[in-house]
C-alpha positions in Angstrom: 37.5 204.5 58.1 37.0 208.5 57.9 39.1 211.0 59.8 42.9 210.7 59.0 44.0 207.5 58.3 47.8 206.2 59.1 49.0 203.5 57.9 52.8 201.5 58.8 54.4 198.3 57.9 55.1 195.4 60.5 57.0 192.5 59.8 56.4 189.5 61.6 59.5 188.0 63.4 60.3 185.4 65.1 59.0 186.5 68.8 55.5 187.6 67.4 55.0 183.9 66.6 53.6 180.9 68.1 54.4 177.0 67.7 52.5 176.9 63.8 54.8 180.2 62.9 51.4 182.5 63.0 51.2 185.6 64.7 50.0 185.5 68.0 47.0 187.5 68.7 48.8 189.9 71.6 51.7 190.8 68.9 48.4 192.0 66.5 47.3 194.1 69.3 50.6 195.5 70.0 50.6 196.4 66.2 47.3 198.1 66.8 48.3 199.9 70.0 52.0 200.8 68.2 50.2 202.6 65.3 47.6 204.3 67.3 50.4 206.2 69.2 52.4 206.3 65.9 49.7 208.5 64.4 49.3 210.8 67.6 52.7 211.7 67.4 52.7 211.9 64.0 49.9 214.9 64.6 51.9 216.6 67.4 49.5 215.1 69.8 51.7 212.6 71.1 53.4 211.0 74.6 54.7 214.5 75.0 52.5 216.4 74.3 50.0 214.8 76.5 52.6 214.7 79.6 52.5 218.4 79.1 48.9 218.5 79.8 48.9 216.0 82.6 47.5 213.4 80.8 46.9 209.9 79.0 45.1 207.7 77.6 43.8 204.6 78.9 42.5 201.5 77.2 38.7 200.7 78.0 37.5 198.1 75.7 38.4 196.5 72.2 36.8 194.6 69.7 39.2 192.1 67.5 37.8 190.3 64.6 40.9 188.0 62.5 40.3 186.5 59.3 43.4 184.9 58.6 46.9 185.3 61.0 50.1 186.8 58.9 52.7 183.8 59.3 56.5 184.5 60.1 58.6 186.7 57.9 55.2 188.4 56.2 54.9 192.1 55.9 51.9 193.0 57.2 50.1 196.7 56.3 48.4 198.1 60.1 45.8 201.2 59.7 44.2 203.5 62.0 42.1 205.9 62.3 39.9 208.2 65.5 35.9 207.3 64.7 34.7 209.9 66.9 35.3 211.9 70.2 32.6 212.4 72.4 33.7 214.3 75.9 36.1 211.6 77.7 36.0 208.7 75.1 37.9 208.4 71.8 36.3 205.5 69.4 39.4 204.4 67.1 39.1 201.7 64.1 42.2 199.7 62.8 42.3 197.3 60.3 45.5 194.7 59.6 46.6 194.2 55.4 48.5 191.7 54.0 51.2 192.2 51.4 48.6 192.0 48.8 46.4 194.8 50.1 43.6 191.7 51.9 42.3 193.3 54.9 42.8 189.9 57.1 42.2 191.8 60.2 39.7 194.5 61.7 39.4 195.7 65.7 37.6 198.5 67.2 38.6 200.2 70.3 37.0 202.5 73.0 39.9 205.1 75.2 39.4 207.7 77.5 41.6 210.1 78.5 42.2 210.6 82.4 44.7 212.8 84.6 47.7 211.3 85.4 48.1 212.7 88.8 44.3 212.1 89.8 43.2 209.0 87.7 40.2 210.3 86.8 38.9 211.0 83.7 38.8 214.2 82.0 37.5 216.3 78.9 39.2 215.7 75.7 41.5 218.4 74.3 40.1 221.0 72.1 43.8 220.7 69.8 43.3 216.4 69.6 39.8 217.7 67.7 41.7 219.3 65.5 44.5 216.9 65.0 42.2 214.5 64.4 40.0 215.8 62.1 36.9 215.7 63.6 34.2 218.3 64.7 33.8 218.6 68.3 29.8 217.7 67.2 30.3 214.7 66.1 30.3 212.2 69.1 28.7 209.2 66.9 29.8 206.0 69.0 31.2 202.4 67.7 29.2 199.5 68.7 31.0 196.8 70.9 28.8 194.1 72.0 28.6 193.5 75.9 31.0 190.8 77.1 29.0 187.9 78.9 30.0 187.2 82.8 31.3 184.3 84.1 28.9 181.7 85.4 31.5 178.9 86.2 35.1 178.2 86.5 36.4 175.6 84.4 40.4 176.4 84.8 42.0 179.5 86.3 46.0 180.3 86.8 47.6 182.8 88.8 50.2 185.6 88.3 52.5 188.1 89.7 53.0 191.1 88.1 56.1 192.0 86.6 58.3 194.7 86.0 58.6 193.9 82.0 54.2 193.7 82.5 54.2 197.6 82.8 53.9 200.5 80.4 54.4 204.2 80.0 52.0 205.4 82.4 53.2 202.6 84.8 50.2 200.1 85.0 49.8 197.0 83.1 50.1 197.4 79.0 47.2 196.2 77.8 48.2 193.3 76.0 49.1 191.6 78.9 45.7 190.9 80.2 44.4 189.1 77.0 47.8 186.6 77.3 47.0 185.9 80.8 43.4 185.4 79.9 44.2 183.2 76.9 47.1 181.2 79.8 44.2 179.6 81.6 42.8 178.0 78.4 44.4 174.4 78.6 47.2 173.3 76.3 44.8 170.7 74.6 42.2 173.3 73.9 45.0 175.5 71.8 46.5 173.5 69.9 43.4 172.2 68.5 41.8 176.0 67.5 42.7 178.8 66.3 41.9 182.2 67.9 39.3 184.4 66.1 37.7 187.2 67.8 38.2 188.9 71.4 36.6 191.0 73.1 37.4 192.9 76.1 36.3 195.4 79.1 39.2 197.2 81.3 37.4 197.8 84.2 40.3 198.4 87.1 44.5 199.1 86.8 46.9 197.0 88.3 50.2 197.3 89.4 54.1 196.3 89.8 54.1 193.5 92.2 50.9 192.9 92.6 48.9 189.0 91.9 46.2 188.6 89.9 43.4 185.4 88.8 42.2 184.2 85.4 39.7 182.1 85.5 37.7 180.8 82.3 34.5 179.4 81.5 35.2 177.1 78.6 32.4 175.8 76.0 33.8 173.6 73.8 31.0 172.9 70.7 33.5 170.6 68.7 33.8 172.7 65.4 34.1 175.6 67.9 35.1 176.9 71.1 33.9 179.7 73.5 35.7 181.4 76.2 34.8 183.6 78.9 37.3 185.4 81.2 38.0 187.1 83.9 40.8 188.6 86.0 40.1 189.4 89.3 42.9 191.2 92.0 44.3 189.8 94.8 41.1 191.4 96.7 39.0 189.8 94.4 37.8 192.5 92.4 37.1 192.6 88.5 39.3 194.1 87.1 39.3 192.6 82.9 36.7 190.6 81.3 37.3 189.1 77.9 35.4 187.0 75.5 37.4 184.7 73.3 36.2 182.3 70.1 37.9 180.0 68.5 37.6 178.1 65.2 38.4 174.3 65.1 41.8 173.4 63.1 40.1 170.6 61.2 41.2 170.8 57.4 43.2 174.1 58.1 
């Protein structure tokens, strides 16, 4: 990491966890997205700040790697810090600790910043630079492999978008897209892997009220699984594709 680093302390309770008391991978994310804002406000450049300017930041792609889930009632160390700025995108790194200092968790992310009132993207702020640390020069970028498209549907479940789905800037939080994803994988599939890496493109927003498709192409290889998915509107256009793989649970 490089650029201020901010660190905070999660404990895992008992909604963050799934039927073998591990995390579940959207409470991770949430930890990732929670310290990401953390640190902005901690700089001054935070949910107010950007209202003032008319803008926010929207979620285009991460990049999850987990070594090992934090079980219920572990503290659990979550870092952050910007990569690199380069005109609308920010490149941000995280990385999840246990209580020993282990890194047992890494995830890259891609955001860009857009105008609330127009929804399109603009220019980053000259004082998030400077918040963050960086020289307006250095626009290095983070690698995210391309996520693979969809070439059958093995499974695919439908949903209605909620009030309790939406976030600040009044579209679907983010984290709500991998669950759905994750919802189409069958029952049988889950409880016999654990989750491992995601991947995933935002490509449209979606709203209160409106339905949405996942549908997933499942490749089951015995030791492991993997997933591709996508959520399509009610129009039927893209608007999330994730990659999921899985480990099997065989002498976990």
């Amino acid at each position: 990491m490089k650029g201020v680093i901010t660190e905070k302390q999660y404990e895992i309770y008992y909604h963050d966890i799934d039927y073998n008391r591990k995390a579940l991978i959207t409470s991770l994310v949430n930890f990732f997205g929670d310290v990401a804002t953390y640190q902005s406000e901690e700089l001054g450049i935070g949910l107010d700040y950007l209202k003032s300017n008319n803008a926010a930041w929207v979620l285009y792609k991460w990049d999850i790697d987990i070594l090992e889930f934090p079980m219920y009632g572990d503290k659990v160390i979550v870092r952050t810090s910007a990569y690199s700025l380069k005109k609308f995108y920010a490149f941000r790194e995280h990385e999840i600790c246990d209580e020993k200092g282990n890194i047992i968790g890494t995830a890259k992310s891609v955001w860009f910043l857009i105008d609330i009132e127009r929804r399109k993207p603009i220019r980053i702020l000259k004082n998030v630079y400077k918040a963050y640390n960086i020289d307006e020069k250095c626009n290095e970028e983070l690698s995210i492999d391309k996520v693979k498209d969809l070439t059958r549907v093995d499974n695919e479940e439908n949903f209605t978008i909620r009030y309790s789905d939406i976030d600040t800037n009044r579209h679907v939080n983010n984290t709500k897209y991998i669950s759905w994803a994750i919802e189409a994988v069958p029952l049988e599939k889950i409880l016999k892997y654990t989750l491992k890496g995601v991947r995933v493109v935002y490509k449209k927003e979606t709203r209160y009220g409106h339905s949405i498709t996942s549908q997933v192409q499942i490749d089951d290889n015995g030791n492991t699984m993997d997933c591709i998915h996508k959520i399509s509107s009610e129009q039927g256009e893209e608007v999330t594709l994730l990659e999921t793989s899985w480990i099997s649970n065989k002498g976990n």
